[in-house]
N, CA, C and O of each residue as an XYZ file, in Angstrom:
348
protein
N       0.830     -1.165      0.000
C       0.000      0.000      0.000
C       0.882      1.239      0.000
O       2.089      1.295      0.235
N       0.051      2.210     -0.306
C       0.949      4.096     -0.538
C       0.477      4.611      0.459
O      -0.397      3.964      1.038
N       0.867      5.915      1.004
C       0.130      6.438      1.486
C       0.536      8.215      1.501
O       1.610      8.574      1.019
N       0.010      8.765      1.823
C       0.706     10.148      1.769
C       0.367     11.113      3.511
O      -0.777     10.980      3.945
N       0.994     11.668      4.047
C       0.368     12.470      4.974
C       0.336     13.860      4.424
O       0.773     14.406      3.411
N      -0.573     14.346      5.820
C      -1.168     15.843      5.368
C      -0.913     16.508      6.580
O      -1.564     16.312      7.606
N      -0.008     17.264      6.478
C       0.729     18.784      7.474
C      -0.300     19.222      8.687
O      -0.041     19.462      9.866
N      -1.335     19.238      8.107
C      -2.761     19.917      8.398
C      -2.851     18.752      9.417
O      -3.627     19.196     10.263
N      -2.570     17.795      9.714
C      -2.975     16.420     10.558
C      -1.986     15.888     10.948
O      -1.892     15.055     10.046
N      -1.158     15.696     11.578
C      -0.093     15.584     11.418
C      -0.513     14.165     12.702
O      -1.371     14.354     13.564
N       0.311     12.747     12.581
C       0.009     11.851     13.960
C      -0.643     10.888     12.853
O      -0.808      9.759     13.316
N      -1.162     11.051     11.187
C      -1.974     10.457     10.836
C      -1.514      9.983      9.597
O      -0.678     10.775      9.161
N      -1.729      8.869      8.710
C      -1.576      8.810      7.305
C      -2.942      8.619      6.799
O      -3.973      8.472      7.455
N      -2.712      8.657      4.949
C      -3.795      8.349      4.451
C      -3.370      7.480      3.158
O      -2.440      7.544      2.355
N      -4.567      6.576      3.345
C      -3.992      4.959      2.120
C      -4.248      5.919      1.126
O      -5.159      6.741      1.034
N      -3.094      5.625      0.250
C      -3.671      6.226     -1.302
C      -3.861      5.387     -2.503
O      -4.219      5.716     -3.634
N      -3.505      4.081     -1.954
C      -3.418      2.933     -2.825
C      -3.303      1.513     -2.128
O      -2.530      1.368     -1.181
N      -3.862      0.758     -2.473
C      -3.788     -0.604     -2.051
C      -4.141     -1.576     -3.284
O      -4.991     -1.557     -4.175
N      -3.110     -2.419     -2.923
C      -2.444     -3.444     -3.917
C      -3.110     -4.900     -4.084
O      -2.751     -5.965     -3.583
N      -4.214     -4.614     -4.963
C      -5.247     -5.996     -5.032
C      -4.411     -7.472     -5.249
O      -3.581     -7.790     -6.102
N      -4.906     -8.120     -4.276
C      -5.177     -9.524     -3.715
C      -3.420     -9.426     -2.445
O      -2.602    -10.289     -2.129
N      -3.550     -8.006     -2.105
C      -1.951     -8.261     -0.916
C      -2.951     -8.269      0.349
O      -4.159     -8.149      0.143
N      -2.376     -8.432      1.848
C      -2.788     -8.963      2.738
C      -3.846     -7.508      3.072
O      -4.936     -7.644      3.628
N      -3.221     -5.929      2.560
C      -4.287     -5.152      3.195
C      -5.575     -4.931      2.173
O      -6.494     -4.219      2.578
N      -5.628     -5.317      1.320
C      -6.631     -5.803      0.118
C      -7.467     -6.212      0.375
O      -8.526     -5.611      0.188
N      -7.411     -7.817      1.107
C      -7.658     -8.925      1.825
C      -8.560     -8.456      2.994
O      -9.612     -8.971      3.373
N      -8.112     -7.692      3.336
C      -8.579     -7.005      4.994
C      -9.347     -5.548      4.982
O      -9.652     -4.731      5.851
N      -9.511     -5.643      3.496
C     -10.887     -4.575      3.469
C     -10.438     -3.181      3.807
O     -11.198     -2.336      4.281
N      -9.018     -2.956      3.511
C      -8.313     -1.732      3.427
C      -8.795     -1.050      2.057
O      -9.051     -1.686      1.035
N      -8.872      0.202      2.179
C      -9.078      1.331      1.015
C      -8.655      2.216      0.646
O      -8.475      2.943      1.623
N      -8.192      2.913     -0.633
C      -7.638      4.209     -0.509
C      -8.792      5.221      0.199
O     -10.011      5.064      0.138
N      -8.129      6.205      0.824
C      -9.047      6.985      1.441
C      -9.019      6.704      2.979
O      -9.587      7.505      3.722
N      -8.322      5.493      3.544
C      -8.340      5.052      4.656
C      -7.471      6.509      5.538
O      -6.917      7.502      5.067
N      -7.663      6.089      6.866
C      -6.804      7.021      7.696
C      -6.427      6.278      8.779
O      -7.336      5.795      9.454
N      -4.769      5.980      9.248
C      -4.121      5.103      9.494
C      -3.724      6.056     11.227
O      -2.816      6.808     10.871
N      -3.894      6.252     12.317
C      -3.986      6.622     13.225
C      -2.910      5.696     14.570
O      -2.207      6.300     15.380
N      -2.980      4.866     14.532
C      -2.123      3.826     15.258
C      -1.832      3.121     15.000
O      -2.764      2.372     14.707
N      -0.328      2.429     14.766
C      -0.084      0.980     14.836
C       0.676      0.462     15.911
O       1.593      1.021     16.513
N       0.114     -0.864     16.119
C       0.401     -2.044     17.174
C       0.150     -1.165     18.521
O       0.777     -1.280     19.574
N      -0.930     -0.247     18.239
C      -1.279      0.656     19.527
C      -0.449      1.530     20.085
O      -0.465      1.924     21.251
N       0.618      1.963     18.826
C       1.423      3.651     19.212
C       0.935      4.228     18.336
O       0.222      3.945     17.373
N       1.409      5.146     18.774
C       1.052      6.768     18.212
C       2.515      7.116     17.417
O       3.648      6.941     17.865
N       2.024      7.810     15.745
C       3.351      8.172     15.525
C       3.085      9.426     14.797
O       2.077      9.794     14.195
N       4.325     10.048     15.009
C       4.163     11.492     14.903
C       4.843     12.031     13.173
O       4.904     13.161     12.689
N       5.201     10.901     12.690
C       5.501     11.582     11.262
C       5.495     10.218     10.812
O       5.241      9.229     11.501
N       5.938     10.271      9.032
C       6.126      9.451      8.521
C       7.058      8.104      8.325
O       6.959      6.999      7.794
N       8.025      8.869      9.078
C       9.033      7.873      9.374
C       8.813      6.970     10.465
O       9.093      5.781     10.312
N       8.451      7.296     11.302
C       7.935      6.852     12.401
C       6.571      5.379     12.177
O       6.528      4.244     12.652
N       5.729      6.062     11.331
C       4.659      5.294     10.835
C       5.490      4.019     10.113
O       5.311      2.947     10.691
N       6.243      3.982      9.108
C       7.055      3.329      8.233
C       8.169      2.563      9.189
O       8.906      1.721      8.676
N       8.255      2.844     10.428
C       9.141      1.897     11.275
C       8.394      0.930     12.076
O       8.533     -0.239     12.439
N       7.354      2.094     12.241
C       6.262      0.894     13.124
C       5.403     -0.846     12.084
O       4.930     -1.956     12.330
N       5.698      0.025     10.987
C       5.172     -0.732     10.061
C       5.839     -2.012      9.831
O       5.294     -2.927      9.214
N       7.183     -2.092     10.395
C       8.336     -2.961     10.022
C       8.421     -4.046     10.916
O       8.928     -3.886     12.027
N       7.878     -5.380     10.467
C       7.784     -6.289     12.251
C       7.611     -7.798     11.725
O       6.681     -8.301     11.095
N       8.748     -8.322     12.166
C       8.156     -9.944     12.083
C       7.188    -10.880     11.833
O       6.921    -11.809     11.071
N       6.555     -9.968     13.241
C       5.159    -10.407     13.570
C       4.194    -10.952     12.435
O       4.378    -10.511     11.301
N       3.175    -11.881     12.648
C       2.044    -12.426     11.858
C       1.149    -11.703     11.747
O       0.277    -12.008     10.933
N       1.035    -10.565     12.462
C      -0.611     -9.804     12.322
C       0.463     -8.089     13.104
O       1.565     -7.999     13.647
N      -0.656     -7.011     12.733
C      -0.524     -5.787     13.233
C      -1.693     -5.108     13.494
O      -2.354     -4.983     12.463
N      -2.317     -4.516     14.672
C      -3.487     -3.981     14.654
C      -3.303     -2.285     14.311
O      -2.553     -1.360     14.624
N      -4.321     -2.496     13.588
C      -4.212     -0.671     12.970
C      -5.378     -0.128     13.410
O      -6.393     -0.817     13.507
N      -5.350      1.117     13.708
C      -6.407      2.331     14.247
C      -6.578      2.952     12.968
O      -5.741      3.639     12.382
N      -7.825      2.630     12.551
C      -8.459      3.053     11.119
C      -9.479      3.842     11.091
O     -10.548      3.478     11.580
N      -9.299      5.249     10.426
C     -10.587      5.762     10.527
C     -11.638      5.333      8.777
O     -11.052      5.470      7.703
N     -12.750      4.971      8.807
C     -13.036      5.254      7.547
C     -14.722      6.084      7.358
O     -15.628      5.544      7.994
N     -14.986      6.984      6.753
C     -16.331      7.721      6.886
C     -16.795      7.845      8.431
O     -17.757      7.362      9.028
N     -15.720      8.693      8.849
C     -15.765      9.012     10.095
C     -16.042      8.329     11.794
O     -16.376      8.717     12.913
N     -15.577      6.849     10.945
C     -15.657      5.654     12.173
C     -14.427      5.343     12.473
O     -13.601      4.881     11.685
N     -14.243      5.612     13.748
C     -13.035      4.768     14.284
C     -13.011      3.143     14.274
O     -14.020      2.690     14.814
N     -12.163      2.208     13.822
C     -12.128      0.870     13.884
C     -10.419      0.238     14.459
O      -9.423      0.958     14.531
N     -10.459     -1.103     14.773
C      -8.894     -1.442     14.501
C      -9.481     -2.760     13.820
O     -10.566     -3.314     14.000
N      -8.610     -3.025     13.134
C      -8.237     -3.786     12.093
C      -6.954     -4.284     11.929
O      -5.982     -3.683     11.472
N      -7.040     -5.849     12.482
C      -6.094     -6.453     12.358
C      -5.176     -6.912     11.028
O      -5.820     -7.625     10.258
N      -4.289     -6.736     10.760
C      -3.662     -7.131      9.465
C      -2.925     -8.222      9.730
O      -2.023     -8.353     10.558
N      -3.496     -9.212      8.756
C      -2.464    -10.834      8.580
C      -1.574    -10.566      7.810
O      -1.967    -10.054      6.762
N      -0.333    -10.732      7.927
C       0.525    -11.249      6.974
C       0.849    -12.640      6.449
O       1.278    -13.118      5.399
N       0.457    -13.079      7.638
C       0.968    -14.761      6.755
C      -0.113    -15.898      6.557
O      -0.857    -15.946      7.536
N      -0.395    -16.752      5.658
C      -1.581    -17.438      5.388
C      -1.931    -17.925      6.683
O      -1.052    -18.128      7.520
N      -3.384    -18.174      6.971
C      -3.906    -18.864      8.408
C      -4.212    -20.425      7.840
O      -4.411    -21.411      8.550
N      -4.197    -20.387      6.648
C      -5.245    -21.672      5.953
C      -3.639    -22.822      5.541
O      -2.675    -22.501      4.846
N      -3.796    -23.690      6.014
C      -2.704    -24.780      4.918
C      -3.052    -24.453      3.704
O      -4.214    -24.282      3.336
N      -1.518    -24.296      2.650
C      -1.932    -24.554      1.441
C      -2.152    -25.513      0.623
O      -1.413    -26.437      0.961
N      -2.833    -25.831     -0.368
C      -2.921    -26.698     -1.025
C      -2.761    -26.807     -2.346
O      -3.485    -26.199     -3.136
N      -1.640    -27.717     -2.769
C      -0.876    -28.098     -3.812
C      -1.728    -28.457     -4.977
O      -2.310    -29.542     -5.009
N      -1.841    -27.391     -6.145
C      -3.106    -27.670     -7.664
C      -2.655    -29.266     -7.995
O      -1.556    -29.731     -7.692
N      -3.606    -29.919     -8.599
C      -3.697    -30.852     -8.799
C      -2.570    -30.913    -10.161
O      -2.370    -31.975    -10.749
């Protein structure tokens, strides 16, 4: 996904793109989204957002605003399902 911030808001991003069939695709992410917390910090610029973003981990919970609803929304990264080998 892209995202861009806005001066005017600063603590916040906004999706400007998301990358059909990737894990935030999957999870009902949108451009237009507004990205407010991850893994339950607060970050104050972009760099910050883009470090938090960076994690081992199998899942990340995000503080999402969308049409003026606060949500969190967990993001998977790695399959939950066994895969299965095409015939």
């Amino acid at each position: 996904m892209t995202w861009r911030v806005d001066e005017a808001e600063p603590g916040m991003v906004i999706l400007m793109h998301v990358v059909r069939g990737s894990p935030a695709a999957r999870q009902v992410f949108a451009a237009g989204d507004r990205i407010y917390q991850v893994g339950g910090h607060d970050f104050a610029d972009e760099a910050a957002f883009a470090r938090l973003t960076k994690t081992d981990s199998e899942s990340l919970p995000l503080l999402v605003e969308r049409d003026g609803r606060l949500r969190t929304v967990t993001l998977q990264f790695r399959q939950t399902e066994p895969l299965k080998r095409a015939a």
